[in-house]
Biopython code that builds the backbone (N, CA, C, O; Angstrom):
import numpy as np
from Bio.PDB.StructureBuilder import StructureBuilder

atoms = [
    (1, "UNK", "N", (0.848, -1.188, 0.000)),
    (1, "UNK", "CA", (0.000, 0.000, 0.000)),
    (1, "UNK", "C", (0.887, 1.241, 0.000)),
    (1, "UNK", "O", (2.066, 1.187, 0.349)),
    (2, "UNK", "N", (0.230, 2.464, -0.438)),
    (2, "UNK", "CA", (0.914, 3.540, -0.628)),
    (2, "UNK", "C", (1.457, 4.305, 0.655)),
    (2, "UNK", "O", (0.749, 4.614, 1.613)),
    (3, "UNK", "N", (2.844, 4.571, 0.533)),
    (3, "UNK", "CA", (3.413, 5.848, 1.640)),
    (3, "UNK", "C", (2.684, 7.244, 1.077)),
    (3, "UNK", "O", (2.175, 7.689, 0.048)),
    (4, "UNK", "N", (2.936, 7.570, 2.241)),
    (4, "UNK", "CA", (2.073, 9.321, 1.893)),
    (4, "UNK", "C", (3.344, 10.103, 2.622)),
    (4, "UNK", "O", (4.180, 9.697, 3.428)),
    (5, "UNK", "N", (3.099, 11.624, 1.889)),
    (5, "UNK", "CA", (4.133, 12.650, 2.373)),
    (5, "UNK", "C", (2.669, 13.635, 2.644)),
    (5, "UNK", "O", (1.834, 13.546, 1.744)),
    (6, "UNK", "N", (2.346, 14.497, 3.748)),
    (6, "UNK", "CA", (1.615, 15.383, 4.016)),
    (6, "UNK", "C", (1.792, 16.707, 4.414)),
    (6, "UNK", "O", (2.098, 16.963, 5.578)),
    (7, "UNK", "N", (1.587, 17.831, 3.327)),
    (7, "UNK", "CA", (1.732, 19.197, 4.153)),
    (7, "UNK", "C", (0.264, 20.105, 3.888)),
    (7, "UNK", "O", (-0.460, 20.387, 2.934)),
    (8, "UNK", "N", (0.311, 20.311, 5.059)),
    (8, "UNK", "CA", (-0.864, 21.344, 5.186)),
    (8, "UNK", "C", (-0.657, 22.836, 5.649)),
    (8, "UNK", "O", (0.420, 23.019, 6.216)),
    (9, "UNK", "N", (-1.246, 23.633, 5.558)),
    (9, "UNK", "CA", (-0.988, 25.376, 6.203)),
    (9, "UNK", "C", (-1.620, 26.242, 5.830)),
    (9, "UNK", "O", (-1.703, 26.784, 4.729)),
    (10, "UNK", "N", (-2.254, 26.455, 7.055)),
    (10, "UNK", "CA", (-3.532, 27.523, 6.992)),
    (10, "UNK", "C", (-2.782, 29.285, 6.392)),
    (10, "UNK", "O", (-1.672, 29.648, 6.780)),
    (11, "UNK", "N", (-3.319, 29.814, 5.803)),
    (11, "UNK", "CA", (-2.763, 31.065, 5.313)),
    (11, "UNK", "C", (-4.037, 31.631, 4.935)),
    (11, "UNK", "O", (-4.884, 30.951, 4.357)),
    (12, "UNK", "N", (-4.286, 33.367, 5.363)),
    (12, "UNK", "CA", (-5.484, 34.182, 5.032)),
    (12, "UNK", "C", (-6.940, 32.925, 5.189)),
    (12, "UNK", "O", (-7.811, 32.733, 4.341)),
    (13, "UNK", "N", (-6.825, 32.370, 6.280)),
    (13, "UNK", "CA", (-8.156, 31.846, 6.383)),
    (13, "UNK", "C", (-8.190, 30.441, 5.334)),
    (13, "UNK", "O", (-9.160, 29.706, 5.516)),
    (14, "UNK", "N", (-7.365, 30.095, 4.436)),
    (14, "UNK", "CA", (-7.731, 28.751, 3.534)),
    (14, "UNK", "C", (-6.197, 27.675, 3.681)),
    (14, "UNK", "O", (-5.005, 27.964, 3.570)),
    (15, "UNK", "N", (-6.810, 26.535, 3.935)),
    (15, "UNK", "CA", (-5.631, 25.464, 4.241)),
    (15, "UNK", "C", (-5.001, 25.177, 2.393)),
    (15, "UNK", "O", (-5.635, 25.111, 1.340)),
    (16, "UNK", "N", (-3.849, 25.092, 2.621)),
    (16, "UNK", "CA", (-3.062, 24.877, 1.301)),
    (16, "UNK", "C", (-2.956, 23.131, 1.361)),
    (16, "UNK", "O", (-2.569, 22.749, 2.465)),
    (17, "UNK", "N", (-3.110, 22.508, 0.806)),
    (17, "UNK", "CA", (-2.770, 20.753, 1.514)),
    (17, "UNK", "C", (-1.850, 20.379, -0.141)),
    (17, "UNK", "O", (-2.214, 20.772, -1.249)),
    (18, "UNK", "N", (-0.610, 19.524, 0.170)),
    (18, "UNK", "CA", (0.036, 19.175, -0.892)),
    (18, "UNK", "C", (0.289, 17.905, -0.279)),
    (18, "UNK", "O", (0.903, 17.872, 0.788)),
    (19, "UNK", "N", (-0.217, 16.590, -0.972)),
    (19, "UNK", "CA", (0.200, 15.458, -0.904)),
    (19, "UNK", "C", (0.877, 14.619, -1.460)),
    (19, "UNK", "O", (1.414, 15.056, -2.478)),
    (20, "UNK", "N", (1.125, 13.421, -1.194)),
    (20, "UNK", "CA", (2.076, 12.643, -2.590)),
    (20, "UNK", "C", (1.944, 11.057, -1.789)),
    (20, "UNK", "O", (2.123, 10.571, -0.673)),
    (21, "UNK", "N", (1.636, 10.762, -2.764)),
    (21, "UNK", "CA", (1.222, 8.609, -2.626)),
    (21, "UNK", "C", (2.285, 8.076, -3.234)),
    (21, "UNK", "O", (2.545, 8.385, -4.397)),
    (22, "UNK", "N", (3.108, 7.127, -2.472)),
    (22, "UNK", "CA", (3.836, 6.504, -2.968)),
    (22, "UNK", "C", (3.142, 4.711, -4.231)),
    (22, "UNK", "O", (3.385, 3.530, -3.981)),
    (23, "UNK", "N", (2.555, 5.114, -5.095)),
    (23, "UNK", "CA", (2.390, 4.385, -5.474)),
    (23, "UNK", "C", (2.355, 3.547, -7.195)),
    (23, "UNK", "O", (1.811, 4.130, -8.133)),
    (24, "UNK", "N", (2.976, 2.228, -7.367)),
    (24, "UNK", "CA", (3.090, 2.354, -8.879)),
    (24, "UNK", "C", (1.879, 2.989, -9.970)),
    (24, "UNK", "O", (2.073, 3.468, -11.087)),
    (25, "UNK", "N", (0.546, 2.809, -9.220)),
    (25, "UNK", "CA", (-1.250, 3.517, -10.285)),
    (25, "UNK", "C", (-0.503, 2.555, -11.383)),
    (25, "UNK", "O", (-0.025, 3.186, -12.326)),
    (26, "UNK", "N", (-0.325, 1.154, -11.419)),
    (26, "UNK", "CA", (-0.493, 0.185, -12.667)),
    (26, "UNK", "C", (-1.772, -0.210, -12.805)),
    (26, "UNK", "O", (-2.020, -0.093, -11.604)),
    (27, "UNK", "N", (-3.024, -0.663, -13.360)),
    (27, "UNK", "CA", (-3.639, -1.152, -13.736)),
    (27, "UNK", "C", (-3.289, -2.540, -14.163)),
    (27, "UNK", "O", (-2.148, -2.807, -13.784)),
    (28, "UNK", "N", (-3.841, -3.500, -14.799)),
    (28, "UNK", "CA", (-3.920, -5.057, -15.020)),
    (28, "UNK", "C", (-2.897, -4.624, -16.690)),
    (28, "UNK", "O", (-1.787, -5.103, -16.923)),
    (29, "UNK", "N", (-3.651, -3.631, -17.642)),
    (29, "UNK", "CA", (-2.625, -3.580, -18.821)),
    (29, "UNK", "C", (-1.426, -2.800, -18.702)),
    (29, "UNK", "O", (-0.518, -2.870, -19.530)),
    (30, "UNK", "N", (-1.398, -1.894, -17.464)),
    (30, "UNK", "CA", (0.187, -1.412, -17.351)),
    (30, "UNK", "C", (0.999, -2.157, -16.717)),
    (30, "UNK", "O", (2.217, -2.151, -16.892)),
    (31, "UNK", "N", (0.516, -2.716, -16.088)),
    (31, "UNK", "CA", (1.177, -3.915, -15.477)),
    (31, "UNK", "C", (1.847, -5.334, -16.052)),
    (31, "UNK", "O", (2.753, -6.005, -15.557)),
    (32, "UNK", "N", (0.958, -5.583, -17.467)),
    (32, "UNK", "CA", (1.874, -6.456, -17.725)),
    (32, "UNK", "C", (2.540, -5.816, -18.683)),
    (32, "UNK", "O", (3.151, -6.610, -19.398)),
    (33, "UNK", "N", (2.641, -4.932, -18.924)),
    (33, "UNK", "CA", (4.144, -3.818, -20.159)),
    (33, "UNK", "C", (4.651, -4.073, -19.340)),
    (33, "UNK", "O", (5.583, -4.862, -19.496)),
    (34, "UNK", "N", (4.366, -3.587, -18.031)),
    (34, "UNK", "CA", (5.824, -3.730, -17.161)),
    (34, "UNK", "C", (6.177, -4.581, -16.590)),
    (34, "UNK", "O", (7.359, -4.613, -16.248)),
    (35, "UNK", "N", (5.538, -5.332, -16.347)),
    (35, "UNK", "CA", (5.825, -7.118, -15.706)),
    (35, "UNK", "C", (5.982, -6.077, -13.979)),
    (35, "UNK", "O", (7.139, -6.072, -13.558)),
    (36, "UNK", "N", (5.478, -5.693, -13.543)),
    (36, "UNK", "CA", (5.043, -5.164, -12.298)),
    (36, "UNK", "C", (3.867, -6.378, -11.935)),
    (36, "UNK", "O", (3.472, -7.383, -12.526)),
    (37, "UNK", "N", (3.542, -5.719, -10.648)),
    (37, "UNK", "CA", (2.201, -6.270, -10.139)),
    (37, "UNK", "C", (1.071, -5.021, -10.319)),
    (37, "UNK", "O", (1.287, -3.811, -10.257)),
    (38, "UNK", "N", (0.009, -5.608, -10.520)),
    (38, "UNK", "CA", (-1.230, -4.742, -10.012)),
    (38, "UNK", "C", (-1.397, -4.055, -8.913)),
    (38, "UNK", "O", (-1.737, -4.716, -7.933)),
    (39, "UNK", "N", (-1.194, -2.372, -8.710)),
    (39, "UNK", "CA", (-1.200, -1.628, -7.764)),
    (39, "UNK", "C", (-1.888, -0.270, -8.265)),
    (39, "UNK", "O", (-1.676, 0.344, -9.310)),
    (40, "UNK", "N", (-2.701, -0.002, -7.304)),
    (40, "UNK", "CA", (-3.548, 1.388, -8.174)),
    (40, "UNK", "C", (-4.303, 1.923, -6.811)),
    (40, "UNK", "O", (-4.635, 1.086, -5.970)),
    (41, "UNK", "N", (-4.566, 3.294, -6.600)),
    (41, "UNK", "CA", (-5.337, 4.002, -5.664)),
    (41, "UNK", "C", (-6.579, 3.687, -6.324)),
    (41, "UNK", "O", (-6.646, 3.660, -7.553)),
    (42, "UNK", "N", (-7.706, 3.413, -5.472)),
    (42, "UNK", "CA", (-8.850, 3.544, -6.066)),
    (42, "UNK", "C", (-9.957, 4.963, -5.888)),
    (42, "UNK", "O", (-10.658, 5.669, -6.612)),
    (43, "UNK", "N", (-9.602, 4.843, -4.493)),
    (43, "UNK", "CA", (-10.288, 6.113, -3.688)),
    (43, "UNK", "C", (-9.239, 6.949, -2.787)),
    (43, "UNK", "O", (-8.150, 6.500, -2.430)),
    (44, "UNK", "N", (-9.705, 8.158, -2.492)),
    (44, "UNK", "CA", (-8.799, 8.923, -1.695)),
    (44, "UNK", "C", (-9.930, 10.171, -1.548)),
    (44, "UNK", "O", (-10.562, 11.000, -2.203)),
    (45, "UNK", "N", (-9.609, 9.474, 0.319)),
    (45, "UNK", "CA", (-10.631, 10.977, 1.036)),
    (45, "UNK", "C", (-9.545, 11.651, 1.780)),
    (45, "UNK", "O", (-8.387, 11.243, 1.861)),
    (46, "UNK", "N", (-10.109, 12.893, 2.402)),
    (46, "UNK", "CA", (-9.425, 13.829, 3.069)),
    (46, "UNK", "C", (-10.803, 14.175, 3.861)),
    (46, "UNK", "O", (-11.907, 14.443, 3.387)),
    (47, "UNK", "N", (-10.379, 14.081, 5.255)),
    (47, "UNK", "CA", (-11.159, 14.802, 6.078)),
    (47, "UNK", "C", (-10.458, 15.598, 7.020)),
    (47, "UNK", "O", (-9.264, 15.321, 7.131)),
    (48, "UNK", "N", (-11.112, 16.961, 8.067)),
    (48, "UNK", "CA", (-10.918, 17.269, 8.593)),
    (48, "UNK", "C", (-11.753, 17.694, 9.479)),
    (48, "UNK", "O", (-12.349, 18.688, 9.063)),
    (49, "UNK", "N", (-12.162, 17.272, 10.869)),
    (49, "UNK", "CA", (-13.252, 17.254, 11.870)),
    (49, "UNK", "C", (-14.634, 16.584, 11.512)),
    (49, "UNK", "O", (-15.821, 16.891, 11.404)),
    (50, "UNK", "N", (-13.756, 15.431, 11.385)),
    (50, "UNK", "CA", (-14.929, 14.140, 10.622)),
    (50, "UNK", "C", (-16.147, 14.866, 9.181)),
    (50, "UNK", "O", (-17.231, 14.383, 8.854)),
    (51, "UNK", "N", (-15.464, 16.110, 8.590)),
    (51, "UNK", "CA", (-15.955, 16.147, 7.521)),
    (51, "UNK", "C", (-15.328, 16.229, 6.163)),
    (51, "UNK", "O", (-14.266, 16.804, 6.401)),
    (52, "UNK", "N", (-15.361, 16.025, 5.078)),
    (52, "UNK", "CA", (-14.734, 15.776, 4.218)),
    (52, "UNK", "C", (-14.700, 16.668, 2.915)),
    (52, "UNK", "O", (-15.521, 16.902, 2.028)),
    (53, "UNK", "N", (-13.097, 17.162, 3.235)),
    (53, "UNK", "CA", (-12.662, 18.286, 2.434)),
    (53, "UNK", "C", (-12.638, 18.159, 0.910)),
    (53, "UNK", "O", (-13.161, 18.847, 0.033)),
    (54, "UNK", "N", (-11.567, 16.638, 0.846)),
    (54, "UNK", "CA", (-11.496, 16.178, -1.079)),
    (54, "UNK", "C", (-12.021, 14.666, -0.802)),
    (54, "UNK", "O", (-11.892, 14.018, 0.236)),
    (55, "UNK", "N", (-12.598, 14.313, -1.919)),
    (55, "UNK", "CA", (-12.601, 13.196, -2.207)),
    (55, "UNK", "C", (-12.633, 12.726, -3.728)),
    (55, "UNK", "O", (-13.216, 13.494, -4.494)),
    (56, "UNK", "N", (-12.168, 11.745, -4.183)),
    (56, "UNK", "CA", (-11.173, 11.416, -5.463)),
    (56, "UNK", "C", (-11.824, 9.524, -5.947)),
    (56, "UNK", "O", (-11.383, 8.427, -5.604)),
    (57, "UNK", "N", (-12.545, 9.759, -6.499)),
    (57, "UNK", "CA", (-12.185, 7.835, -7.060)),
    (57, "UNK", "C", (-11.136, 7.801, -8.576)),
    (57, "UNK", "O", (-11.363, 8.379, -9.638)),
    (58, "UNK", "N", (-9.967, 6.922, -8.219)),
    (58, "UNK", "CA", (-8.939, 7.176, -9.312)),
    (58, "UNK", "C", (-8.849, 5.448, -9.604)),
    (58, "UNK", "O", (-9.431, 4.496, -9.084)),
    (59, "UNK", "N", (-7.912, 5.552, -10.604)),
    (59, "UNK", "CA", (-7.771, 4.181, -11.061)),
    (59, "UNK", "C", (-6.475, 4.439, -11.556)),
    (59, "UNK", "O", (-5.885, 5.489, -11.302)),
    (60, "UNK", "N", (-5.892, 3.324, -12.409)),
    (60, "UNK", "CA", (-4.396, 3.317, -12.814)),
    (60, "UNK", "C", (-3.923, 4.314, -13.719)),
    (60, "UNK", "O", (-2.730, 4.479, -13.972)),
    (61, "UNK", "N", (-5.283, 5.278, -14.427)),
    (61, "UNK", "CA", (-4.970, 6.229, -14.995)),
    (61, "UNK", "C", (-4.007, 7.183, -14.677)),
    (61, "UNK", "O", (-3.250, 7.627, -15.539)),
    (62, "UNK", "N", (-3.970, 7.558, -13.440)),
    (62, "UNK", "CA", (-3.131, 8.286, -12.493)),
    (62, "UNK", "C", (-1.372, 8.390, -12.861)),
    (62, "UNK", "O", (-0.944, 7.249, -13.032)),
    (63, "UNK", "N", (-0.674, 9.067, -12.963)),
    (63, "UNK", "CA", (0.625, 8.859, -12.929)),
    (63, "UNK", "C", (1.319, 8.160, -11.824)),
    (63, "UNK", "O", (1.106, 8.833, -10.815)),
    (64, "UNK", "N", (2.119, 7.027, -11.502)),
    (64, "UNK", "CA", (2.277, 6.840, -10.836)),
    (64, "UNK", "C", (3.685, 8.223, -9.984)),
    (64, "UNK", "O", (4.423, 9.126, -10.378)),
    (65, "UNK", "N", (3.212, 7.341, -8.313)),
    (65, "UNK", "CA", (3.711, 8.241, -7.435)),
    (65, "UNK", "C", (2.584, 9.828, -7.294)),
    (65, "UNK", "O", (3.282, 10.804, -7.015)),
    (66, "UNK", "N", (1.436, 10.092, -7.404)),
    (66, "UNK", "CA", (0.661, 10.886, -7.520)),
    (66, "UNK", "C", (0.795, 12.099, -6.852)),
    (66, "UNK", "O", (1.238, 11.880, -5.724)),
    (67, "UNK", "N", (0.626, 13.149, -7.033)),
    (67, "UNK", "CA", (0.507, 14.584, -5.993)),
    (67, "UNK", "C", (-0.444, 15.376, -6.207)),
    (67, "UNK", "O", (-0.738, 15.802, -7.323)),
    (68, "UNK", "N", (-1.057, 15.671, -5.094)),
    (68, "UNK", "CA", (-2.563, 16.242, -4.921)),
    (68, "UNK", "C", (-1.924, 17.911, -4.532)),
    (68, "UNK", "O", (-0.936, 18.066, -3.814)),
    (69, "UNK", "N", (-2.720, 19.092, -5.174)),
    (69, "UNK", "CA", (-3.001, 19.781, -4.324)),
    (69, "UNK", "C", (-4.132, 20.584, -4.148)),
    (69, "UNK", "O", (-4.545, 20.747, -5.296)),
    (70, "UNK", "N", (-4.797, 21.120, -3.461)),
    (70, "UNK", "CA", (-6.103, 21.423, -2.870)),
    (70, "UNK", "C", (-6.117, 22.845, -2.048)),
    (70, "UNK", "O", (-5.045, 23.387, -1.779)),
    (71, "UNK", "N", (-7.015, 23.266, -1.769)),
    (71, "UNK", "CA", (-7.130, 24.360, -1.118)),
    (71, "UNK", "C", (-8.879, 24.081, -0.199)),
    (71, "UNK", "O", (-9.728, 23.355, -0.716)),
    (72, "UNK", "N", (-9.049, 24.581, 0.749)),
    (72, "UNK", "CA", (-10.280, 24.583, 1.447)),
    (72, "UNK", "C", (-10.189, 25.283, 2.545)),
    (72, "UNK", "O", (-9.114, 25.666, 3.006)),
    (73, "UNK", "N", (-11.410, 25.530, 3.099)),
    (73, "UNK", "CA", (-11.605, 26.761, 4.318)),
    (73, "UNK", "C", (-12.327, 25.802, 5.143)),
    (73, "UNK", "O", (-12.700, 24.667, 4.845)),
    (74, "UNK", "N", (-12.486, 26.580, 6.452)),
    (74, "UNK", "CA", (-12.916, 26.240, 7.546)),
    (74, "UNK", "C", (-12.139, 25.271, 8.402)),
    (74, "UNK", "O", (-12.837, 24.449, 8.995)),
    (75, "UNK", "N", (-10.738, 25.196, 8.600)),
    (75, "UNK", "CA", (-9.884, 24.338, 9.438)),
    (75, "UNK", "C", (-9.359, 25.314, 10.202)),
    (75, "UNK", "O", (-10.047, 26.328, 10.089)),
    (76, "UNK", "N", (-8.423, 25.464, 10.949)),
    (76, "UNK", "CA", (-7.629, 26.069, 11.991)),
    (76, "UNK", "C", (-6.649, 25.880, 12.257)),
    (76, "UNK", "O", (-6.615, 24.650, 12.301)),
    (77, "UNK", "N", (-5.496, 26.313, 12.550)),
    (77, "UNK", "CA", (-3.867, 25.751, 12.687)),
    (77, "UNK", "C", (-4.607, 24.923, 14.155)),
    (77, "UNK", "O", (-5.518, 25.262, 14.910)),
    (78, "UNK", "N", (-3.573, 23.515, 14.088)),
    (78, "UNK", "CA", (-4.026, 22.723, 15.350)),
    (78, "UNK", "C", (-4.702, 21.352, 14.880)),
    (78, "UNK", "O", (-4.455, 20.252, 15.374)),
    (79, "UNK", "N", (-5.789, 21.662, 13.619)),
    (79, "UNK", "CA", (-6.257, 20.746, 13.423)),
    (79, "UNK", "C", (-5.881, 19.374, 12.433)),
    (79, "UNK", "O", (-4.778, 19.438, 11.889)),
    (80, "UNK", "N", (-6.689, 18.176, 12.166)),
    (80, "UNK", "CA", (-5.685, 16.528, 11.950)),
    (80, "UNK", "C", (-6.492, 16.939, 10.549)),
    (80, "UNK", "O", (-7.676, 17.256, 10.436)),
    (81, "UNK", "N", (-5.350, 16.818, 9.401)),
    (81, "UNK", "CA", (-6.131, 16.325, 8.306)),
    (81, "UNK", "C", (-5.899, 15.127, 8.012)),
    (81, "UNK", "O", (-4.690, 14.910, 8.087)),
    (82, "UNK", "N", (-6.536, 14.163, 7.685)),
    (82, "UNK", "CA", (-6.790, 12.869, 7.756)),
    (82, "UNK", "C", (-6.900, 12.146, 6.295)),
    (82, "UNK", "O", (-8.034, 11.844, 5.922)),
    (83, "UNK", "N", (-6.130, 11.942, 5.705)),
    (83, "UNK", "CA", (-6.257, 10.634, 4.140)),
    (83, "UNK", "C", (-6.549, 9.410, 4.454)),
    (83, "UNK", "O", (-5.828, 8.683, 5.138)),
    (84, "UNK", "N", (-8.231, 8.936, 3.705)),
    (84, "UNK", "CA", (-7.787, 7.554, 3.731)),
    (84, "UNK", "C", (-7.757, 6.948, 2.180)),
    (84, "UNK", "O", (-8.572, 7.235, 1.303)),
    (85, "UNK", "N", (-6.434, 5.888, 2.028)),
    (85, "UNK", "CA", (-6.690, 5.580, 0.976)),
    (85, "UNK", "C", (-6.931, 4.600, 1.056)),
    (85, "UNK", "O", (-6.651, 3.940, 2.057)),
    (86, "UNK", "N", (-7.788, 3.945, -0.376)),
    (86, "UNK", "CA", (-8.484, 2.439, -0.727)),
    (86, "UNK", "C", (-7.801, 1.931, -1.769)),
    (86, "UNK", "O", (-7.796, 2.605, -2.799)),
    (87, "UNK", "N", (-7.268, 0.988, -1.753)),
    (87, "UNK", "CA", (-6.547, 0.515, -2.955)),
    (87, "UNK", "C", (-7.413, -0.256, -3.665)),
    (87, "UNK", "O", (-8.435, -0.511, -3.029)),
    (88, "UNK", "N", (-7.348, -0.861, -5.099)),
    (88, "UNK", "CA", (-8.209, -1.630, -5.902)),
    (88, "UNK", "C", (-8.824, -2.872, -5.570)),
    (88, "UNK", "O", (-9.736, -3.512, -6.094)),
    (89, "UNK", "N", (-7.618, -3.180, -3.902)),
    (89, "UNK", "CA", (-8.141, -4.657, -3.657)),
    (89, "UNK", "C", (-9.360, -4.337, -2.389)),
    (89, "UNK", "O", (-10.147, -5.254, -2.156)),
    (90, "UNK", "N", (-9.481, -3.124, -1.646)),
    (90, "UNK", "CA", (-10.242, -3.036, -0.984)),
    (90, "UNK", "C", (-9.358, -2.128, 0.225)),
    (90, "UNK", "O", (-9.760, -1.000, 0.510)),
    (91, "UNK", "N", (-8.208, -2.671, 0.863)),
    (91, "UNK", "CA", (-7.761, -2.429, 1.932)),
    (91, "UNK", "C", (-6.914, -1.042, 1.586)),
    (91, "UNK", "O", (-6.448, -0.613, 0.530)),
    (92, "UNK", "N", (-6.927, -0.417, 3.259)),
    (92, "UNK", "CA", (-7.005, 0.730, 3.313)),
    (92, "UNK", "C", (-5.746, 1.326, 3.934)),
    (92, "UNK", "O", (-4.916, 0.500, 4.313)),
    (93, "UNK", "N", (-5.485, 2.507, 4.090)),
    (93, "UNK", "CA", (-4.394, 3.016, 4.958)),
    (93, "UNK", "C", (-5.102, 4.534, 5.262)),
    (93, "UNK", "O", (-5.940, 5.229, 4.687)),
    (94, "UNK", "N", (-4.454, 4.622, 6.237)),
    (94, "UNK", "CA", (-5.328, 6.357, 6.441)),
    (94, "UNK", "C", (-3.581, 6.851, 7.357)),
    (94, "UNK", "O", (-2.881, 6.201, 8.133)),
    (95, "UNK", "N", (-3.425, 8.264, 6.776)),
    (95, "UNK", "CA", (-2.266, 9.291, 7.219)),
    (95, "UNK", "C", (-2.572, 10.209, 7.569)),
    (95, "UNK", "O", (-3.456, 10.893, 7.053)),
    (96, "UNK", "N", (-1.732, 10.572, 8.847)),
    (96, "UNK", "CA", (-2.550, 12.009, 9.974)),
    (96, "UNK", "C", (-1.737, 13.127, 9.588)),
    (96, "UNK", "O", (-0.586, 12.992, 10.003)),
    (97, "UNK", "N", (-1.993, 14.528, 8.727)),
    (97, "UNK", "CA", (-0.900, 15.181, 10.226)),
    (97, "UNK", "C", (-1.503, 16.776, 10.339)),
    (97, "UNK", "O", (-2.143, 17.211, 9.381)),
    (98, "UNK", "N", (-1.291, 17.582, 11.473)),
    (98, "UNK", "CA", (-1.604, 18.422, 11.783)),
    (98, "UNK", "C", (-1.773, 19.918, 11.094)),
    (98, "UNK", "O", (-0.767, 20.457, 10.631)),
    (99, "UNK", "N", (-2.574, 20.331, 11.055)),
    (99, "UNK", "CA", (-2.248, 22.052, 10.274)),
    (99, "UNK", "C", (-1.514, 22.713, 10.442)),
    (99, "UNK", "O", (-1.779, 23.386, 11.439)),
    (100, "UNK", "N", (-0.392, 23.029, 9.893)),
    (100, "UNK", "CA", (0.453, 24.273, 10.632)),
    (100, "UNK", "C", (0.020, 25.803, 9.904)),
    (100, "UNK", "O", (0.535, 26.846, 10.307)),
]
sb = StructureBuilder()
sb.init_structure("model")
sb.init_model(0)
sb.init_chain("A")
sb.init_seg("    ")
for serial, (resi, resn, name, xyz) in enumerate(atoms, 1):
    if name == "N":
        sb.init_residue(resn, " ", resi, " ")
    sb.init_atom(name, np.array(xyz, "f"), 0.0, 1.0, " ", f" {name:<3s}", serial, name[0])
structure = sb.get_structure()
């Protein structure tokens, strides 16, 4: 499953969030060009105070190694922004980290 890198930072009232998934986004036909395995984000949420800022359904289309960036209001320096990702097989990972 994918590593995540997370930065967030509130500025004039709107959180800046820049992410990055460590992951190949092969699909079943990029996968065998590359004689890889099948690995792909399927979904990817972002919440912050159990409500949800981005949310994303992706597939192998994606470049692998992916980077998100986003903008949204209503967070506060202090607060957890929260990723969870779903990979194609189902299982999940979720990454914390704080607003600065």
């Amino acid at each position: 499953m994918a590593k995540m890198k997370i930065k967030a930072k509130v500025k004039n009232g709107k959180v800046k969030v820049k992410a990055m998934f460590r992951s190949l986004m092969a699909d079943k036909e990029e996968a065998e060009k590359k004689q890889v395995p099948v690995e792909y984000i399927s979904r990817i949420v972002a919440t912050v105070n159990d409500k949800i800022v981005f949310e994303a359904s992706t597939s192998g289309f994606m470049s692998e190694n992916p980077l998100l960036k986003f903008t949204f209001t209503g967070a506060k320096k202090g607060d957890k922004l929260v990723f969870t990702l779903t990979d194609h097989t189902g299982k999940t990972k979720t990454g914390k980290k704080k607003i600065k």
